[in-house]
N, C-alpha and C positions, 0 to 999 in steps of 0.2 A: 305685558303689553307695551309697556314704556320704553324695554330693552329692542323690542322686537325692531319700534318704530327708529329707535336710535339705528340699529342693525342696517334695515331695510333705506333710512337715510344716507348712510354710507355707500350701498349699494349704489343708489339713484347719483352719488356726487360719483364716483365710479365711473358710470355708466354716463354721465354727463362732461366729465372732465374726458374720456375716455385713457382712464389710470387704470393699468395691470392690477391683480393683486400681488402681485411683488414689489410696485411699487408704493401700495398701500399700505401694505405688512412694514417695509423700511420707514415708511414715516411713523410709522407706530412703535417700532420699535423691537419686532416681534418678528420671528420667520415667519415663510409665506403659508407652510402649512398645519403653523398656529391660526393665518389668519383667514386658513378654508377652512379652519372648526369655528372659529368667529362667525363667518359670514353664515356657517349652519346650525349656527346655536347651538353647537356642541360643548364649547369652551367660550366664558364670558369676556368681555375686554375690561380689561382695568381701568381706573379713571387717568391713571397716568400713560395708560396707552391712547386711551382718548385724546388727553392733551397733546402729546406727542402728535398723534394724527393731524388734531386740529391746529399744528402749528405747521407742518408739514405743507398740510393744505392752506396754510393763508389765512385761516379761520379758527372763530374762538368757538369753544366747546357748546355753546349754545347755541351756536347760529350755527353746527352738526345737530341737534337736537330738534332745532325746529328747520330745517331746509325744506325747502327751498327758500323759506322765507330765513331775511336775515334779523334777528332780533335786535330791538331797539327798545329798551325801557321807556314807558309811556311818560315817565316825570324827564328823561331826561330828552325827548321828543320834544315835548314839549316846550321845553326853558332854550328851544336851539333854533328859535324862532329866526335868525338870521341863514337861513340857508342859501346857499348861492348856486344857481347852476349856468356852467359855460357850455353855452352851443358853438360852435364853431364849422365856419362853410364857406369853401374855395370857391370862388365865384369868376365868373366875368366881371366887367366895370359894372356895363347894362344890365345882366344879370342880378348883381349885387346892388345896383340902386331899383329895382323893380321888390327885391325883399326886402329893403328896408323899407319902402313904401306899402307893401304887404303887411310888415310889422309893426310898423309904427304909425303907420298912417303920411298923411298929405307936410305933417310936420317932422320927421324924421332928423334933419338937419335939428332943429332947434333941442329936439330929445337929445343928441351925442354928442350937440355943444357942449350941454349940462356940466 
Protein backbone atom coordinates (compact mmCIF):
# COMPACT_ATOMS: atom_id res chain seq x y z
CA UNK A 1 0.00 0.00 0.00
CA UNK A 2 2.88 2.51 0.93
CA UNK A 3 4.63 1.60 -2.61
CA UNK A 4 1.49 1.96 -4.42
CA UNK A 5 0.77 5.37 -2.90
CA UNK A 6 4.52 6.53 -3.57
CA UNK A 7 3.78 4.97 -7.22
CA UNK A 8 0.56 6.62 -7.96
CA UNK A 9 2.26 10.10 -6.40
CA UNK A 10 4.60 10.01 -9.00
CA UNK A 11 1.99 9.60 -11.46
CA UNK A 12 -0.09 12.68 -10.09
CA UNK A 13 3.46 14.96 -10.18
CA UNK A 14 3.54 13.45 -13.96
CA UNK A 15 0.61 14.38 -14.76
CA UNK A 16 0.66 17.84 -12.95
CA UNK A 17 4.12 18.89 -14.14
CA UNK A 18 3.00 17.45 -17.52
CA UNK A 19 6.56 15.34 -17.61
CA UNK A 20 6.90 12.32 -20.24
CA UNK A 21 7.98 9.13 -19.00
CA UNK A 22 11.08 9.48 -20.62
CA UNK A 23 11.56 12.30 -18.92
CA UNK A 24 10.96 10.75 -15.71
CA UNK A 25 12.75 7.58 -16.18
CA UNK A 26 16.08 10.09 -17.03
CA UNK A 27 15.68 11.80 -13.74
CA UNK A 28 15.79 8.46 -12.16
CA UNK A 29 18.19 7.12 -13.64
CA UNK A 30 16.65 4.20 -15.34
CA UNK A 31 15.33 3.60 -18.98
CA UNK A 32 11.95 4.45 -19.89
CA UNK A 33 10.89 0.98 -20.10
CA UNK A 34 12.16 0.18 -16.78
CA UNK A 35 10.05 3.05 -15.79
CA UNK A 36 6.60 1.56 -17.43
CA UNK A 37 7.29 -1.60 -15.26
CA UNK A 38 7.60 1.06 -12.23
CA UNK A 39 4.57 2.91 -12.96
CA UNK A 40 2.78 -0.82 -13.33
CA UNK A 41 4.26 -2.30 -10.38
CA UNK A 42 5.78 -4.78 -12.29
CA UNK A 43 9.40 -3.83 -11.20
CA UNK A 44 10.09 -1.71 -7.79
CA UNK A 45 12.08 1.60 -7.66
CA UNK A 46 14.98 1.78 -5.61
CA UNK A 47 15.55 4.37 -3.04
CA UNK A 48 18.31 5.64 -5.07
CA UNK A 49 16.25 5.85 -8.01
CA UNK A 50 13.85 7.67 -5.74
CA UNK A 51 16.35 10.16 -4.83
CA UNK A 52 17.51 10.64 -8.12
CA UNK A 53 13.92 11.47 -9.24
CA UNK A 54 13.35 13.50 -6.41
CA UNK A 55 16.40 15.63 -7.15
CA UNK A 56 15.52 15.67 -10.75
CA UNK A 57 12.22 17.11 -9.72
CA UNK A 58 13.41 19.76 -7.38
CA UNK A 59 12.09 17.83 -4.49
CA UNK A 60 13.17 15.78 -1.66
CA UNK A 61 12.01 12.14 -1.23
CA UNK A 62 9.40 13.01 1.18
CA UNK A 63 7.76 15.53 -0.12
CA UNK A 64 7.33 12.61 -3.35
CA UNK A 65 5.87 10.56 -0.54
CA UNK A 66 3.48 12.69 0.69
CA UNK A 67 2.50 14.99 -2.51
CA UNK A 68 0.79 16.96 -3.09
CA UNK A 69 1.50 18.14 0.26
CA UNK A 70 5.04 19.33 0.88
CA UNK A 71 6.44 18.01 4.17
CA UNK A 72 7.52 20.06 7.00
CA UNK A 73 8.46 18.62 10.24
CA UNK A 74 6.11 19.71 13.01
CA UNK A 75 9.24 20.81 15.49
CA UNK A 76 10.85 22.41 12.81
CA UNK A 77 7.35 24.51 11.88
CA UNK A 78 7.22 25.27 14.59
CA UNK A 79 10.77 26.98 15.95
CA UNK A 80 10.34 29.12 12.21
CA UNK A 81 7.96 31.36 13.78
CA UNK A 82 9.63 34.36 11.68
CA UNK A 83 8.14 33.69 8.44
CA UNK A 84 7.93 36.20 5.90
CA UNK A 85 5.85 36.53 2.93
CA UNK A 86 6.15 39.20 -0.02
CA UNK A 87 3.15 40.28 -2.10
CA UNK A 88 4.03 42.28 -4.65
CA UNK A 89 1.55 44.44 -7.23
CA UNK A 90 2.00 46.85 -10.08
CA UNK A 91 -0.26 49.40 -9.64
CA UNK A 92 -1.35 52.87 -10.84
CA UNK A 93 -0.32 55.95 -8.24
CA UNK A 94 -4.35 56.00 -7.40
CA UNK A 95 -4.65 52.62 -7.60
CA UNK A 96 -1.78 51.88 -5.26
CA UNK A 97 -2.88 54.56 -2.68
CA UNK A 98 -6.70 53.20 -2.64
CA UNK A 99 -4.78 49.48 -1.49
CA UNK A 100 -2.83 50.78 0.78
CA UNK A 101 -5.66 52.38 2.36
CA UNK A 102 -7.48 48.89 1.93
CA UNK A 103 -4.50 47.40 3.75
CA UNK A 104 -3.66 49.36 6.30
CA UNK A 105 -6.25 51.48 6.86
CA UNK A 106 -6.83 55.52 7.05
CA UNK A 107 -2.90 55.34 8.64
CA UNK A 108 -1.02 53.67 5.90
CA UNK A 109 1.62 56.49 5.75
CA UNK A 110 2.53 56.36 9.35
CA UNK A 111 2.67 52.17 9.00
CA UNK A 112 5.69 52.43 5.88
CA UNK A 113 7.25 55.23 7.69
CA UNK A 114 8.04 52.60 10.37
Amino acid sequence: MFYETIINNIRKIMSDRRLTQEIISNYAGIHSSQMSKVLNFTITLSYKQLSNLASGLGMREIDIITYPEVYVPRNLAEKNDDTEVVLQLKLRKDKSDQILKLVFGENNIEILNK
